[in-house]
Steps between C-alpha positions, in 0.01 A plus 500: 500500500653811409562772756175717506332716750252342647262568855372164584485527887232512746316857507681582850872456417450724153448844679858447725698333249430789182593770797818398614706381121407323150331187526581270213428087468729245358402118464382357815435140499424226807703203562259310313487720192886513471549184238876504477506805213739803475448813356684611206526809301650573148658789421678644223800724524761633211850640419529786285547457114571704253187572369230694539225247538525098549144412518405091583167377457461261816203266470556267770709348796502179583802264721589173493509320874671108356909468411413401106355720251157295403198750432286307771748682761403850381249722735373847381495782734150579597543880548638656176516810404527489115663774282746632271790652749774731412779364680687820531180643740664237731828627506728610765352333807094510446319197369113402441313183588443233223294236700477335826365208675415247811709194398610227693830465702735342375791530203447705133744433257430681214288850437357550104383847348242422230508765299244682219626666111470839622880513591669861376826727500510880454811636452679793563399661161120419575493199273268215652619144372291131559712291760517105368481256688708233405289168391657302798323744793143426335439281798595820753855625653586203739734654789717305821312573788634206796287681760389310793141663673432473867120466594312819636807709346449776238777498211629736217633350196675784321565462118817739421450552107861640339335720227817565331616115470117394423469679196697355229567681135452250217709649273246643244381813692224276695547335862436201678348488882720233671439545874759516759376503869649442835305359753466593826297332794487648843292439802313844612256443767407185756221529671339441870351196670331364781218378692229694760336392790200487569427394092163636582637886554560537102719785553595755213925471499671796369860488398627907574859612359676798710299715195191392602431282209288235552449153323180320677266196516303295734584156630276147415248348662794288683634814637788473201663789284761569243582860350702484204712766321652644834825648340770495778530733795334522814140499587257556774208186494161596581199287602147672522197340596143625598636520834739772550621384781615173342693678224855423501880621358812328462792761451828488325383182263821424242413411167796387245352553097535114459359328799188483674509616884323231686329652829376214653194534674395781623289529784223804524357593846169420569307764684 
C-alpha cells in the first residue's frame, strides 16, 4: 500500500492527534495477516548523457524469484506506473517510481524492463531520432538482481541507467537503445511488532518519530499487531483505547530499516 494520508481512527483520538503534528498511515497488518511478503519498490535513477533528451518507453516490470531463466519463474509487478521517461529528468541524484509490490520473502535473481516502441533521442541540435531496440531485448531488458527480502521489510530496488553508454550510434546517422543499468537493492524501513493484553481492549497503536510523524493501526482480535514501513530511528509507541485511563506509551523504541522490532506483549492497565 503506498504511503497515503489517511484518518482511520476512532472519532476521539482524531481531534488530539491533528493538533499536536502530521498524522500519516503506512501498512499495518496483524500477525495473522502478515503471510511471509516484503515490500519492494522500483525506482529508476540516471547518469548524465550527452544529450538533450533519452526518452524510454517502460511498459512493464516484472522479476524472476528461481536460479534458471524458464518463463514460468517470471512475476509482473502489480503496481506500475507506465510511461515514456526521459532519463536525463532523473539525473544527478533524483529518481521516480516505476512499480512496486507485496511479494514473498525470499531470493530474486533477476529484474526485466519490458519495454514499448516509443523509445527516442533529441540531440543537442533539436533533432529527435527513433531508439531501436535490438531484436534480442523483444522479450524485455533482463538485469542481475541476487537480492534476498526479509518478511515485513520494505525494499528499494534502484535501476542506475548510464544514458551515455545505453545509447549506441549505428553508424548511419540512426541509434540503437541498448540498456545499461546498475542495480541497487537496499533495505529502508522494518517495521514494529507485538502483542496487547487484554485482546479485548483493541487499542489504536501509533508509531511517533521525534517530528511528530505518525504511522498507525489497530491490533487483531487476538490482541496482535504489525506496522510496517517504520524507516529507522526512534519512536514513541502509543496504545489508545476507549478508556483513557488504559492508554499506554513505550518510549525510546529502536527500529533498524531492515528488521522488525519485536515488543513482546504488552500489557495495558485495566481500570
Amino acid at each position: 500500500m503506498k504511503l497515503k494520508y489517511a484518518i482511520f481512527m476512532k472519532a476521539k483520538f482524531v481531534i488530539p492527534f491533528l493538533l499536536s503534528g502530521l498524522v500519516w498511515f503506512s501498512s499495518c497488518d496483524s500477525e495473522s495477516d502478515s503471510n511471509g511478503t516484503a515490500r519492494m519498490e522500483v525506482r529508476m535513477t540516471d547518469a548524465p548523457g550527452d544529450y538533450d533528451e533519452v526518452n524510454v518507453d517502460i511498459r512493464s516490470v516484472q522479476i524472476h524469484k528461481e536460479n534458471t531463466d524458464s518463463e514460468s519463474g517470471w512475476q509482473t509487478l502489480d503496481e506500475i506506473n507506465p510511461g515514456i521517461y526521459n532519463l536525463l529528468d532523473f539525473a544527478n541524484g533524483r529518481d521516480t517510481l516505476l512499480a512496486s509490490a507485496n511479494l514473498p520473502a525470499g531470493s530474486i535473481s533477476q529484474i526485466r524492463l519490458v519495454l514499448g516502441d516509443n523509445n527516442s533521442l533529441k540531440l543537442k541540435n533539436g533533432q529527435v531520432l527513433s531508439l531501436k531496440t535490438p531484436s534480442g531485448q523483444t522479450s524485455g531488458v533482463k538485469l542481475q538482481l541476487n537480492a534476498d527480502l526479509r518478511e515485513d521489510v520494505t525494499y528499494v530496488v534502484l535501476l542506475d541507467f548510464d544514458a551515455a553508454k545505453s545509447v549506441v550510434a549505428r553508424g548511419n546517422g540512426q541509434y540503437n537503445l541498448k540498456p545499461v543499468v546498475r542495480t541497487i537493492t537496499q533495505a529502508i524501513a522494518g517495521g514494529i511488532r507485538g502483542r496487547v493484553t487484554p485482546a479485548e481492549a483493541k487499542p489504536g497503536i501509533y508509531v511517533i518519530s521525534a517530528a511528530n510523524d505518525t504511522i498507525g493501526g489497530f491490533a487483531n482480535d487476538n490482541g496482535d499487531f504489525l506496522i510496517k514501513g517504520v524507516k529507522a530511528g526512534t519512536y514513541s509507541v502509543k496504545f489508545y483505547t476507549a478508556n483513557a485511563a488504559n492508554d499506554t506509551t513505550l518510549t525510546n523504541i529502536s527500529v533498524s530499516q531492515d528488521q522488525i522490532k519485536d515488543l513482546g506483549t504488552v500489557k495495558l492497565p485495566v481500570k
